[in-house]
Every structure is written in structure tokens, then in C-alpha cells.
C-alpha positions in Angstrom: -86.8 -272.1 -54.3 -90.2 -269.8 -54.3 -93.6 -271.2 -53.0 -96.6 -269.9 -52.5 -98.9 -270.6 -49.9 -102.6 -269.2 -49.7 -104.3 -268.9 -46.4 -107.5 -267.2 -47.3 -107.6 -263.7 -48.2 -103.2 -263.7 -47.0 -101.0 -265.4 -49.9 -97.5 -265.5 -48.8 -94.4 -266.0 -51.2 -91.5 -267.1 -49.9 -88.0 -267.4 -51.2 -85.3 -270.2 -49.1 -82.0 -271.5 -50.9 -81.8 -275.0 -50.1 -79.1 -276.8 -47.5 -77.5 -278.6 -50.2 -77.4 -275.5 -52.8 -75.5 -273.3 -49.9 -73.1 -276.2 -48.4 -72.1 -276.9 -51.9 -71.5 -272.7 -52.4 -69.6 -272.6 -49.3 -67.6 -275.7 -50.4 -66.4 -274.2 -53.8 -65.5 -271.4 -52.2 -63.6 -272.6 -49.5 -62.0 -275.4 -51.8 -60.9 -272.3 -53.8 -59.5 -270.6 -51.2 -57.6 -273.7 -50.1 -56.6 -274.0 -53.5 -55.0 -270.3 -53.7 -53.1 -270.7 -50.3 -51.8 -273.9 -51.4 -50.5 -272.2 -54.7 -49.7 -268.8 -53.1 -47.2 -270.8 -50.7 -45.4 -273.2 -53.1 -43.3 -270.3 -54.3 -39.5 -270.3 -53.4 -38.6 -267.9 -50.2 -40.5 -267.2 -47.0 -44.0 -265.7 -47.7 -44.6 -263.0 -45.4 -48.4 -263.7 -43.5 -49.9 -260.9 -44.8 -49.6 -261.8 -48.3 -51.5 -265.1 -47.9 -54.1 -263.9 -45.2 -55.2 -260.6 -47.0 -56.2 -262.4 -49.9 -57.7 -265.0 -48.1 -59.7 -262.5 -45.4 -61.0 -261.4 -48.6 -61.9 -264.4 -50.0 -63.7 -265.1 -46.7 -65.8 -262.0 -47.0 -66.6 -262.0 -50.3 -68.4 -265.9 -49.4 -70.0 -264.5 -47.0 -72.0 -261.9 -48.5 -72.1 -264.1 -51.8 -74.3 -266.6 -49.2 -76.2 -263.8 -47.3 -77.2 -262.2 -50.7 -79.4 -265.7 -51.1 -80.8 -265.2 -47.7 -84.4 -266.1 -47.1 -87.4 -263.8 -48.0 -90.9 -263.7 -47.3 -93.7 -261.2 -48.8 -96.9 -261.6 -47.7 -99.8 -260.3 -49.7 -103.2 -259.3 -47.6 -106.0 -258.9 -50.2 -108.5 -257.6 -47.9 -106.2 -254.5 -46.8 -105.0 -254.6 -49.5 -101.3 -254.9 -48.7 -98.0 -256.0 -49.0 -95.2 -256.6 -46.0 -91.7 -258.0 -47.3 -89.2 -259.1 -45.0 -86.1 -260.2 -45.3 -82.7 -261.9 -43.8 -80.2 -260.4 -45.2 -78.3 -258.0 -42.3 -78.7 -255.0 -45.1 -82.5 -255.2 -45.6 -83.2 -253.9 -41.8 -87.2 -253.9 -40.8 -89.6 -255.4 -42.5 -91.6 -253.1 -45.3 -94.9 -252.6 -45.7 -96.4 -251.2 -48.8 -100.0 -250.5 -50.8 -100.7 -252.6 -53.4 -100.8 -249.4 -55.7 -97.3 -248.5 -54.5 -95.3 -251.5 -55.6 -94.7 -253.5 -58.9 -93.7 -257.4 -58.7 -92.0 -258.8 -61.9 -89.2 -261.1 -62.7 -86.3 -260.2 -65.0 -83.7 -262.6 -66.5 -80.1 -262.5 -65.7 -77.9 -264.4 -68.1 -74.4 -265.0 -66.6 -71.4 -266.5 -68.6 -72.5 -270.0 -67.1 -75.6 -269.9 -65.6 -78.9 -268.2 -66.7 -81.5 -267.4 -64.2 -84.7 -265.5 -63.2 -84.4 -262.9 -60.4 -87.8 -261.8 -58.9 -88.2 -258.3 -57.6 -90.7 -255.9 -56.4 -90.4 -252.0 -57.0 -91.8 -249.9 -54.9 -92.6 -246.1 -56.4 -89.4 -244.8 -54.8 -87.3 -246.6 -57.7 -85.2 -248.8 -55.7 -86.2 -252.6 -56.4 -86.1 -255.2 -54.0 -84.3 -258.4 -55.0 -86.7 -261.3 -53.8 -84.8 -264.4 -55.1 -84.1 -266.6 -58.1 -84.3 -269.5 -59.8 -82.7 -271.0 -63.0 -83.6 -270.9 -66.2 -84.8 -274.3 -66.8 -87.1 -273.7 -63.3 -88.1 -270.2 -64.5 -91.9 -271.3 -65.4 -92.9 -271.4 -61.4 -91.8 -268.0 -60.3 -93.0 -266.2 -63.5 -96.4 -268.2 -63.0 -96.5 -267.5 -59.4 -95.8 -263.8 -59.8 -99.1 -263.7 -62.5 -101.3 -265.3 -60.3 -100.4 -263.2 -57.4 -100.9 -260.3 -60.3 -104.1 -261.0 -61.2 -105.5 -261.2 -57.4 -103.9 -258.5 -56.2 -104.1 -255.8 -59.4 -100.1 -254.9 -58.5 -98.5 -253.6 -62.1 -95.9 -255.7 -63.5 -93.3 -252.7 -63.7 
């Protein structure tokens, strides 16, 4: 979920998935996992170990970067230098980035899936490479989009 708090001339957007949204994630997928084992077992003959824990090391590493990839992220826009710092959880992202307002572009794009739709928010700075700040479904799209304009407007950043 995005929000967007102003404290004078520093407006900071932050993204957090909530507790329930990730123990349910981690719940499918480990209910899935239990799932394959179970099946991967009930054959006739011995199972050898590796042929049940390679696919379920897998499984396990897949999850986790499925819920790191959600991590928590912060930008924080200072109007009066007329800056932008974005940090970021995930174990990938490393330091925290500064950048110009000039330098940068904040939009949102949508990303329709096979079952879910959603709005991923990103901000591009000139070197091409865009930053993945979060999402939000479809039916909750309305906040981030209006959150990104208003930001827009104060701040003069380019939408792409």
C-alpha cells in the first residue's frame, strides 16, 4: 500500500505490503510446496532425497525472492533542493539513491496478469534502468496514479 506524507517542503512516498498480504503469500506457497512433496512421494518405490528436496530448495527460493521483490520502499522528495533519495529493502537495491529532480521521471504503468491486474509505480532515472517502487491492484489504482500527479505537479519531474 502507497502513502504519502507531507512534512513541509519534504513529501515522502512510501510503499509497505501489509502482514496479512505476505503471511497469506508465504502460506500459498508453502501449502504448495507441501502439496508437491506430498504428491511427489505417493508414487510406488523408494524416492531418492534429492528428487524431493531439489524441487523443494527451489520452491523455497523462488518464495523468497517472490516476498523480497515486495519489500518496503521509501522516496523522499525535498522541494527546496530540489531532490529526490529512494531507498529500498530489497538485498539487490544496495544504497540508497539520490537524484535531481530533472534527472528522474515517476509514472505508473499497468501490468495485467492472467489473474490479477495491477499498477506498478516506477521512477526512471536518465540512465534508462527504472526502478520498481511498488504496486497496487487495479480496483485501488486511483491512489497511486493520483498520488504520483500530485507529487508531479509540485515537483516538475516528467511523467516518462
Amino acid at each position: 500500500m502507497f502513502s504519502l506524507t507531507k512534512s513541509g517542503e519534504v513529501w515522502t512516498l512510501h510503499y509497505e505490503v501489509s502482514p496479512l498480504r505476505r503471511l497469506v503469500q508465504v502460506g500459498a506457497g508453502i501449502a504448495g510446496l507441501g502439496v508437491g512433496i506430498a504428491e511427489s512421494t505417493a508414487g510406488p518405490g523408494p524416492v531418492g532425497r534429492l528428487a524431493v528436496l531439489l524441487p523443494a530448495l527451489l520452491c523455497v527460493g523462488v518464495m523468497t525472492y517472490w516476498a523480497m521483490s515486495d519489500a518496503s520502499t521509501t522516496v523522499v522528495f525535498d522541494l527546496n533542493a530540489r531532490r529526490v533519495e529512494v531507498n529500498c529493502w530489497r538485498p539487490w537495491f544496495g544504497a540508497s539513491r539520490a537524484y535531481g529532480f530533472s534527472d528522474v521521471a515517476l509514472f505508473a504503468e499497468s501490468c495485467s496478469g492472467e489473474s490479477v491486474d495491477s499498477w506498478e509505480a516506477f521512477i526512471k532515472p536518465r540512465d534508462g534502468k527504472k526502478i520498481r517502487l511498488g504496486s497496487e491492484t487495479a480496483n485501488r489504482n486511483e491512489r497511486i496514479r493520483s498520488c504520483l500527479e500530485e507529487i508531479r505537479r509540485a515537483t516538475g519531474i516528467a511523467e516518462t
